[in-house]
VEXDREN-2710 file (C-alpha; in Angstrom, 1 decimal):
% VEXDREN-2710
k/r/px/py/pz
1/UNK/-14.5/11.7/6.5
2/UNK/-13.3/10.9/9.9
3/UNK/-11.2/13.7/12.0
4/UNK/-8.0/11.6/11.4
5/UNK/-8.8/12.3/7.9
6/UNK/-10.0/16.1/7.7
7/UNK/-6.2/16.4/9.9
8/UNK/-4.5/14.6/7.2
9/UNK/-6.2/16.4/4.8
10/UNK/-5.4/20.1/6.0
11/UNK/-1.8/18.8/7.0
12/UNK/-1.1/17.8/2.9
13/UNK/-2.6/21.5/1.7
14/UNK/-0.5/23.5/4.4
15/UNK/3.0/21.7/3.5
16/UNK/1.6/22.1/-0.3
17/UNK/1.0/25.5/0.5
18/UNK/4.3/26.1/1.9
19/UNK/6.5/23.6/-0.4
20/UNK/4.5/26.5/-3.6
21/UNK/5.9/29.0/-1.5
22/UNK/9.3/28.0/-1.4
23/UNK/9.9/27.2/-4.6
24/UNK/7.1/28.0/-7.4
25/UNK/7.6/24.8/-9.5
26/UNK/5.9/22.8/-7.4
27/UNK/2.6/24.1/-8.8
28/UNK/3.7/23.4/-12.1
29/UNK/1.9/20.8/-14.4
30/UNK/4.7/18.9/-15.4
31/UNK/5.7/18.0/-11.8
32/UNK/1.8/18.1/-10.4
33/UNK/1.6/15.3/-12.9
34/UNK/4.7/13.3/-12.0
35/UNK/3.8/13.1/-8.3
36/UNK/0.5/12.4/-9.3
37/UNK/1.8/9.7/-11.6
38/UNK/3.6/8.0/-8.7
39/UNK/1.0/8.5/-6.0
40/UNK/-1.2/6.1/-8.5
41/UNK/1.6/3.8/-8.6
42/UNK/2.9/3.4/-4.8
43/UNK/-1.3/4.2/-3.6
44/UNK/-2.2/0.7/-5.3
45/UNK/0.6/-0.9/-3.1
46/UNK/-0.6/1.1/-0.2
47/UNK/-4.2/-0.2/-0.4
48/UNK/-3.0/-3.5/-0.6
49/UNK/-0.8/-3.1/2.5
50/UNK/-3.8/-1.6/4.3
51/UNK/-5.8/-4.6/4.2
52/UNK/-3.0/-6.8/5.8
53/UNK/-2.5/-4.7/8.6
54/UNK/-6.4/-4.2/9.5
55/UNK/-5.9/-8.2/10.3
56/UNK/-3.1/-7.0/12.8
57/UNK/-0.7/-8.6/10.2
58/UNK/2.6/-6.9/8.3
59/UNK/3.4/-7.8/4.3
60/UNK/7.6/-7.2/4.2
61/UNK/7.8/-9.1/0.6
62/UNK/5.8/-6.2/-1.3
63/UNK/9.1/-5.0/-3.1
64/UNK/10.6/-8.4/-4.0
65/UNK/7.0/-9.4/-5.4
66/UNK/7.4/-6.0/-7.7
67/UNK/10.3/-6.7/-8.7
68/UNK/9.8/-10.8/-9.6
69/UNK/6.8/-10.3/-11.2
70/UNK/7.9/-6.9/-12.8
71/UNK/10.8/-9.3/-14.3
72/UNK/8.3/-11.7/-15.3
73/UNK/5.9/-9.5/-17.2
74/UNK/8.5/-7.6/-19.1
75/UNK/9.8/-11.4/-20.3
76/UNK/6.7/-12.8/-21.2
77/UNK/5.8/-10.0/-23.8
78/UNK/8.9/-8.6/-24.8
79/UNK/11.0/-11.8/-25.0
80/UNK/8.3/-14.0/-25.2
81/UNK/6.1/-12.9/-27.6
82/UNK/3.2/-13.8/-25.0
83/UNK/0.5/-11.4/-26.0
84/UNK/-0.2/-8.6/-23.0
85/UNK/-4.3/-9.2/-22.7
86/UNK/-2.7/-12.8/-21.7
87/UNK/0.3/-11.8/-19.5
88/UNK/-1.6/-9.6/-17.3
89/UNK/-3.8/-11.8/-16.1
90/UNK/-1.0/-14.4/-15.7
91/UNK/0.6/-12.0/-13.8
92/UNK/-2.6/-10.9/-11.7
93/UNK/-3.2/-14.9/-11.0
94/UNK/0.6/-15.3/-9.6
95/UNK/0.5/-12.3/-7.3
96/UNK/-3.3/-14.0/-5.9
97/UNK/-1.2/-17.6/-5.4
98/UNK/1.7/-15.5/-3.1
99/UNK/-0.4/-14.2/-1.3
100/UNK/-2.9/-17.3/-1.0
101/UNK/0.3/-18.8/0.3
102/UNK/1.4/-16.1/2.7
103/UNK/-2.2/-16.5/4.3
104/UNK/-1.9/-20.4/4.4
105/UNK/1.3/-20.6/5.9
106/UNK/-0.1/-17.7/8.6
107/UNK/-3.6/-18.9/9.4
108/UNK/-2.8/-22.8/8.6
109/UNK/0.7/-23.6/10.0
110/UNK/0.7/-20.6/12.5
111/UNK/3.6/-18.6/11.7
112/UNK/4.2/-15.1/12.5
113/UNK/3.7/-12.7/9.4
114/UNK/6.7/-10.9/9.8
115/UNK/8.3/-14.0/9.6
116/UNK/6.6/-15.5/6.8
117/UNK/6.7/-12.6/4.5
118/UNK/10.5/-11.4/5.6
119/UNK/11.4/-14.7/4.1
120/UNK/9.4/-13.9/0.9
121/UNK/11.3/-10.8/0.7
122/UNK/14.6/-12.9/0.1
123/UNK/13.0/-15.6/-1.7
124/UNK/11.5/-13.6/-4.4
125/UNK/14.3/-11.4/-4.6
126/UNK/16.7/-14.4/-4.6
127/UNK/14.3/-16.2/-7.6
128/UNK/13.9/-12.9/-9.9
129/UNK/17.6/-12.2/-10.2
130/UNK/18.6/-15.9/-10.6
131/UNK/15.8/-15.5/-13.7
132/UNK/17.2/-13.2/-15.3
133/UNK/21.0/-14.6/-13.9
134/UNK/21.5/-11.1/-12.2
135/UNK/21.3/-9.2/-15.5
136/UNK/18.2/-6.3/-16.2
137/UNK/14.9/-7.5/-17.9
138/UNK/14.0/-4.5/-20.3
139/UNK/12.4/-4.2/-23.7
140/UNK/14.4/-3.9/-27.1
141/UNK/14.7/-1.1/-28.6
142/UNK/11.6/0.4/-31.1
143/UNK/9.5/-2.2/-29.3
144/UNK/6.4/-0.9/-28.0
145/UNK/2.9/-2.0/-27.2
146/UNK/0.5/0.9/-27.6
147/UNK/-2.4/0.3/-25.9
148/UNK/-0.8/-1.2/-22.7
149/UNK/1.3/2.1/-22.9
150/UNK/-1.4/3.8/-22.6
151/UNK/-3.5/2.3/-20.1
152/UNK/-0.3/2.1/-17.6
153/UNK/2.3/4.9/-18.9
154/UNK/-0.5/7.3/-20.6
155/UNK/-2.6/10.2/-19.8
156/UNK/-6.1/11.2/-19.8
157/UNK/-7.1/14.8/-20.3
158/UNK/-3.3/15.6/-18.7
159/UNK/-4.0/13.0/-16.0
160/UNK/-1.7/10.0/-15.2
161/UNK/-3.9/6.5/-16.1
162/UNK/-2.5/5.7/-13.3
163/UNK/-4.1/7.7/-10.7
164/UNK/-6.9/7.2/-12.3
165/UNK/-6.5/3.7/-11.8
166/UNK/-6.3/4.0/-8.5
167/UNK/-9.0/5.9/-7.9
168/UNK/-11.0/3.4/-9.4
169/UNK/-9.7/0.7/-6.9
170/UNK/-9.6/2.8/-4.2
171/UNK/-13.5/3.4/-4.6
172/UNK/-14.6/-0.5/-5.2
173/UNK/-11.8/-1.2/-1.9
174/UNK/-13.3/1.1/0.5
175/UNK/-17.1/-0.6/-0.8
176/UNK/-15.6/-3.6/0.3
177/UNK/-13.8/-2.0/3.5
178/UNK/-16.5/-0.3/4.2
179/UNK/-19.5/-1.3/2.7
180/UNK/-19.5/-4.9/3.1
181/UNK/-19.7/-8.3/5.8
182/UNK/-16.3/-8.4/4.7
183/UNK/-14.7/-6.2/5.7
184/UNK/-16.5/-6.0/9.3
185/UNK/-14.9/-9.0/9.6
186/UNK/-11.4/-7.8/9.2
187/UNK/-12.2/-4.8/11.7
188/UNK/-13.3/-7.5/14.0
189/UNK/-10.4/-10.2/13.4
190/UNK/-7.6/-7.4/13.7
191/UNK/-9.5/-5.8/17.4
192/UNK/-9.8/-9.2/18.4
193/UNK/-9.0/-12.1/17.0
194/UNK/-10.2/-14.8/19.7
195/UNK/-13.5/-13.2/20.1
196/UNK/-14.1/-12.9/16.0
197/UNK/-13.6/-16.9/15.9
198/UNK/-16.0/-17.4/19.0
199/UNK/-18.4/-15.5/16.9
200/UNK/-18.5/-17.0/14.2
201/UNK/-16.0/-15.9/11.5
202/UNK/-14.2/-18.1/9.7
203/UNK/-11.1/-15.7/10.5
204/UNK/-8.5/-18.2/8.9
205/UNK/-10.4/-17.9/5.3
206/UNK/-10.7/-13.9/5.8
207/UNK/-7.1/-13.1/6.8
208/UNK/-6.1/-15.3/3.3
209/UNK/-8.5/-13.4/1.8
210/UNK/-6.8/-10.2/2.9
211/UNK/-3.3/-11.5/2.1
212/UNK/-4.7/-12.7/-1.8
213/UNK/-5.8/-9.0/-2.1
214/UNK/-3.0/-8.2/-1.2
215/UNK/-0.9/-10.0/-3.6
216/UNK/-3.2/-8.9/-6.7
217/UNK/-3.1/-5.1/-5.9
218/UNK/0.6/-5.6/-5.8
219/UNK/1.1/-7.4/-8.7
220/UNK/-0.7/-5.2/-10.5
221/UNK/1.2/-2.3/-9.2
222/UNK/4.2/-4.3/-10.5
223/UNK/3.4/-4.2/-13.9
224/UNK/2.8/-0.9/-13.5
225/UNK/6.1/0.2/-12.6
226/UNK/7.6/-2.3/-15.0
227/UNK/5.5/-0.5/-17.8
228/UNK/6.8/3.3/-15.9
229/UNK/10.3/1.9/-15.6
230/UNK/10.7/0.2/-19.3
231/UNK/13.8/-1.6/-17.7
232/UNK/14.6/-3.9/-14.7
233/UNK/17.5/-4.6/-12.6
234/UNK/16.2/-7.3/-9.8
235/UNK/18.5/-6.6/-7.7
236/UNK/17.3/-3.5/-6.9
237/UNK/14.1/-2.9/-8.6
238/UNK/11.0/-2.1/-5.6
239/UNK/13.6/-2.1/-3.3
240/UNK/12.1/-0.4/0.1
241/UNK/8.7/-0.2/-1.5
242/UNK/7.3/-2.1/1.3
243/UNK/8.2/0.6/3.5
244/UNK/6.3/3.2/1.3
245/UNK/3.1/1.0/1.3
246/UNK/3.3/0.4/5.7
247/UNK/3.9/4.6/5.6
248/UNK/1.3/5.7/3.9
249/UNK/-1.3/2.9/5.6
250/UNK/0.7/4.3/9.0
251/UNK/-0.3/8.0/7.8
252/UNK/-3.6/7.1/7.0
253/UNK/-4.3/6.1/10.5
254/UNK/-4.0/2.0/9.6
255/UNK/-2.8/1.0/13.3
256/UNK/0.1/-2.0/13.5
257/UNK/-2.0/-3.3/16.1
258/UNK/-5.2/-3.9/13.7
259/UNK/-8.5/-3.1/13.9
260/UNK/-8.1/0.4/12.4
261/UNK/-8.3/3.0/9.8
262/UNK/-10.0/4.1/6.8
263/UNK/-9.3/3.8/2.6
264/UNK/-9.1/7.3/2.2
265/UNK/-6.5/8.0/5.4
266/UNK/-4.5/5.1/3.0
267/UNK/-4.8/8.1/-0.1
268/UNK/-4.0/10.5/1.6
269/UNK/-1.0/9.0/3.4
270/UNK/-0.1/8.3/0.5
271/UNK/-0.3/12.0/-1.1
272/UNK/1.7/13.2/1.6
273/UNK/4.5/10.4/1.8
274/UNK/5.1/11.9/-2.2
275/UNK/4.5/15.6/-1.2
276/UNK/7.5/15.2/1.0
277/UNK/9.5/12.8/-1.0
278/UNK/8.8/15.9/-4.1
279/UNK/9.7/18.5/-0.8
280/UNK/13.3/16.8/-0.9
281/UNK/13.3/16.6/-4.4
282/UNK/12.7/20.3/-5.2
283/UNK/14.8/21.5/-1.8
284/UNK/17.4/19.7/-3.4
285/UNK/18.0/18.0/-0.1
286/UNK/20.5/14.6/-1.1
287/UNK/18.2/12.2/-2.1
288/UNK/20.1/9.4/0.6
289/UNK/17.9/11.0/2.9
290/UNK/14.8/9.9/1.5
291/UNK/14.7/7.0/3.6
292/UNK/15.4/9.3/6.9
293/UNK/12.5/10.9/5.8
294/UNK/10.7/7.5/5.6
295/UNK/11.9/6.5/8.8
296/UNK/10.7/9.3/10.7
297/UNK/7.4/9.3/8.5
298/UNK/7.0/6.1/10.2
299/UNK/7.8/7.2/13.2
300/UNK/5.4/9.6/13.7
301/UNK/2.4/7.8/12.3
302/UNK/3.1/5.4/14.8
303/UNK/3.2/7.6/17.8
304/UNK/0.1/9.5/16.6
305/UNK/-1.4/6.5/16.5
306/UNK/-0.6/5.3/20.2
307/UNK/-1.1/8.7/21.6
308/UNK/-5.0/8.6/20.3
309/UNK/-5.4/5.0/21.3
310/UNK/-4.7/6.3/25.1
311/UNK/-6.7/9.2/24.5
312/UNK/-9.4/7.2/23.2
313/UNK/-9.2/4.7/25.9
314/UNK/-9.1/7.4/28.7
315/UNK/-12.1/9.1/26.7
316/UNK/-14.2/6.1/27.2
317/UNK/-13.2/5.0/30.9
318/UNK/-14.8/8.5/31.6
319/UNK/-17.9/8.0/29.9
320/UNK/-18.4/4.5/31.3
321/UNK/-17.6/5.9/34.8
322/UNK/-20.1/9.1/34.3
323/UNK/-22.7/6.7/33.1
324/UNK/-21.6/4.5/36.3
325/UNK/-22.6/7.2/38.8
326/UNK/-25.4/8.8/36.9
327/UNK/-27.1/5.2/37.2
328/UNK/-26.1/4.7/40.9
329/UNK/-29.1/4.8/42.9
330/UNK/-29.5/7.7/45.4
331/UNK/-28.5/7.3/49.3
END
């Protein structure tokens, strides 16, 4: 664990500590396991966000994608009668081909990703509530799957399925972060883009790579809140959830400049983004500020994050200049 990390850490148990202190219920099971519950759901986003912006890259369509292929999943088995074991993958498969596409049109035809993904987020958006002709996708009533209940909505030994799903990604992510050619290549492509090429790297097929990660993890995070939600208005449905995922990798020391950050500064950004959205919550602070408290959630991370770049930078100018004069040859 990294010193960004140990700080993030001991930052999430001191507002923890002093959100128990305030008011008690904080600590109690029920709510431990709702925020819990929802850290599973917006942490798969988050990790899926993380490995766009380690290319130096941004993903604005996340919430549009959640709620299209939310609307899509909820058709296919409730309306449909399409078995689940076959939706899901379906659904899986789609979010891989957005995000094959985002990468194409990025690396291929050279278009900015803000730009590329900004118009995803009114495309998709657009497409799921002309599917459903601006009316809610839901399921009937008494219908129910069980076993997809479960593994989305249920609990294991009092925990949410879905943290435990994400804890489960988040470990085989940060092998491939971490662990693997891979993702040195994306460290490399988002420091440096020029000088990955010139080495070597195929950096146009990594950065689609990253982007059809991307897309899966957030597909699969849709059906997951289409599953937590049981009904969908497209209209509104994951609005702003792209600003939770670029938060928490912001928190978690993901820099918008590339290059940067670690998987488990991604869960734990995103552990404190929902400790303070449960701080407003149990405060009973209006919940219209939520996104104030998103904003300068934001805000912060990115400051941090420039401040220890200078630092850093300044850090090693001295060593290079000690190193400099203790090699400088006597007079």
């Amino acid at each position: 664990m990294s010193k960004k990390d140990l700080g993030l850490l001991i930052l999430i148990l001191v507002v923890g500590a002093v959100v128990a202190i305030i008011n008690p219920r904080f600590l109690l099971p029920i709510n431990l396991a709702n925020t819990s519950n929802l850290i599973g759901l917006f942490g798969i986003l988050a990790i899926g966000q993380a490995f766009v912006i380690i290319t130096g890259g941004i993903e604005l369509s996340v919430g549009s994608v959640v709620a299209l292929l939310g609307v899509l999943f909820v058709d296919f088995i409730a309306t449909r009668g399409m078995g689940w074991p076959v939706a899901l993958p379906l659904i899986l498969m789609l979010g891989g081909i957005i995000g094959l596409a985002h990468g194409w049109l990025i690396t291929r035809l050279n278009l900015q990703p803000f730009v590329v993904t900004l118009c995803g987020l009114l495309i998709y958006r657009g497409v799921a509530r002309f599917y459903t002709a601006d009316g809610t996708a839901g399921f009937a009533f008494g219908q129910n799957f069980p076993e997809l209940e479960f593994l989305t909505a249920g609990r294991s030994y009092g925990v949410p399925n879905s943290f435990i799903a994400l804890i489960v990604i988040a470990i085989v992510m940060w092998v491939v972060l971490h662990r693997s050619v891979f993702g040195r290549y994306l460290y490399a492509i988002g420091k440096n883009e020029e000088a990955a090429k010139y080495s070597g790297i195929r950096t146009g097929r990594v950065v689609m790579a990253a982007y059809v990660i991307c897309g899966v993890l957030t597909a699969l995070s849709a059906i997951y809140f289409a599953m937590y939600t049981r009904s969908i208005s497209p209209a509104s449905h994951g609005q702003f959830y792209e600003l939770y995922a670029i938060a928490a990798a912001v928190l978690g020391g993901f820099s918008l400049r590339g290059g940067e950050g670690s998987l488990i500064g991604v869960i734990l950004g995103t552990v404190l983004l929902q400790e303070l959205q449960n701080l407003v919550n149990l405060l009973g602070i209006p919940s219209s500020l939520n996104f104030a408290v998103m904003g300068g959630v934001i805000l912060i991370g990115v400051l941090v994050d420039q401040q220890w770049s200078v630092y850093r930078e300044r850090r090693l100018m001295l060593e290079a200049t000690r190193k400099g004069a203790a090699g400088a040859p006597a007079e």
